[in-house]
C-alpha positions in Angstrom: 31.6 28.1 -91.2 32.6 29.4 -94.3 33.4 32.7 -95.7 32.8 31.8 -99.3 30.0 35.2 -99.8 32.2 37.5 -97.9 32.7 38.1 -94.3 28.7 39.2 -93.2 27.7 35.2 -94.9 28.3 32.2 -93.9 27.3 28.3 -95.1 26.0 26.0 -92.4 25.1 22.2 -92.4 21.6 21.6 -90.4 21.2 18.2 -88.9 19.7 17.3 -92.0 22.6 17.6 -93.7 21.3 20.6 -96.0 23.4 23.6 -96.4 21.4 26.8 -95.4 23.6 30.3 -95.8 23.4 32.9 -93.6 23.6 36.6 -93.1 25.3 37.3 -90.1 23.8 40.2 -88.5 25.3 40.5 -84.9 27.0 39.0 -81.8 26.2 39.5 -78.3 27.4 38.8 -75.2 25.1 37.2 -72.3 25.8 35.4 -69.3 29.6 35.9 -71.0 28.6 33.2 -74.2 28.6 34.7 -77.5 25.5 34.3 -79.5 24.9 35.1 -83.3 22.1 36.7 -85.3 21.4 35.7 -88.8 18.7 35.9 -90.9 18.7 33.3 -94.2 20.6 34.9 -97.5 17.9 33.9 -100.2 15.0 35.7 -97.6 13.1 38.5 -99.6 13.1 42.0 -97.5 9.2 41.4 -97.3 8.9 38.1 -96.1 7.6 38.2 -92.1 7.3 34.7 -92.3 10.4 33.7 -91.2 12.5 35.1 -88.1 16.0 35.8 -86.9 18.3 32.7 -86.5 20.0 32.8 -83.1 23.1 30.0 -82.6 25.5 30.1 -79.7 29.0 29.6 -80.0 30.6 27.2 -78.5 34.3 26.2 -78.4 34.8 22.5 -79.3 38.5 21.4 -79.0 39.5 25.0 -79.6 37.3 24.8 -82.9 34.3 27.5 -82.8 31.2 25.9 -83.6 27.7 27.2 -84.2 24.9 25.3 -82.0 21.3 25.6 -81.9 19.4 27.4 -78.1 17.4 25.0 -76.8 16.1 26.6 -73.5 13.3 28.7 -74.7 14.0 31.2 -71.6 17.8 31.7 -72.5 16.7 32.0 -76.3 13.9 35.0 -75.9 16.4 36.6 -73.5 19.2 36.5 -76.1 16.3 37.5 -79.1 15.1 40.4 -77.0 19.0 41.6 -76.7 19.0 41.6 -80.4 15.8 43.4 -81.3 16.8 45.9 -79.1 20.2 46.8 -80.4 18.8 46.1 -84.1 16.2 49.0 -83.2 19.0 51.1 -81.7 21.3 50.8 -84.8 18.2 51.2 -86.9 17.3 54.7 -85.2 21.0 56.1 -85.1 21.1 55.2 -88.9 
């Protein structure tokens, strides 16, 4: 991960070896593993065609990486977690 935009953005390397940066927009906590929201930098405030990024972290030889969810029931569990507090921050705000 890098910090190169400040500390809410961060660079990533897909599989495909393309780097894609990120705006992180909150951890959570479920089933005590840490996931992360993002949404991509370069997204316009009006585009609906492209969702949240959730990743997990993972620790990897004491390293921190990011992964991909691949069980669809863990990943709308951990999505509707963030939509939620999202709305709630939005409302207080």
């Amino acid at each position: 991960m890098s910090e190169e935009y400040g500390s809410n953005f961060i660079t990533i390397t897909g599989d495909d070896g393309e780097e894609i940066e990120l705006e992180h927009l909150d951890t959570v906590e479920f089933r005590e593993e840490l996931y992360m929201a993002f949404f991509p930098a370069d997204m316009e405030e009006d585009d609906d065609d492209f969702g949240m990024i959730i990743l997990k972290v993972v620790d990897d030889d004491n390293e921190e990486m990011l992964v991909s969810v691949d069980d669809e029931d863990e990943l709308t569990a951990v999505h509707d977690l963030f939509v939620t507090r999202l709305s709630d921050e939005n409302e207080e705000g």
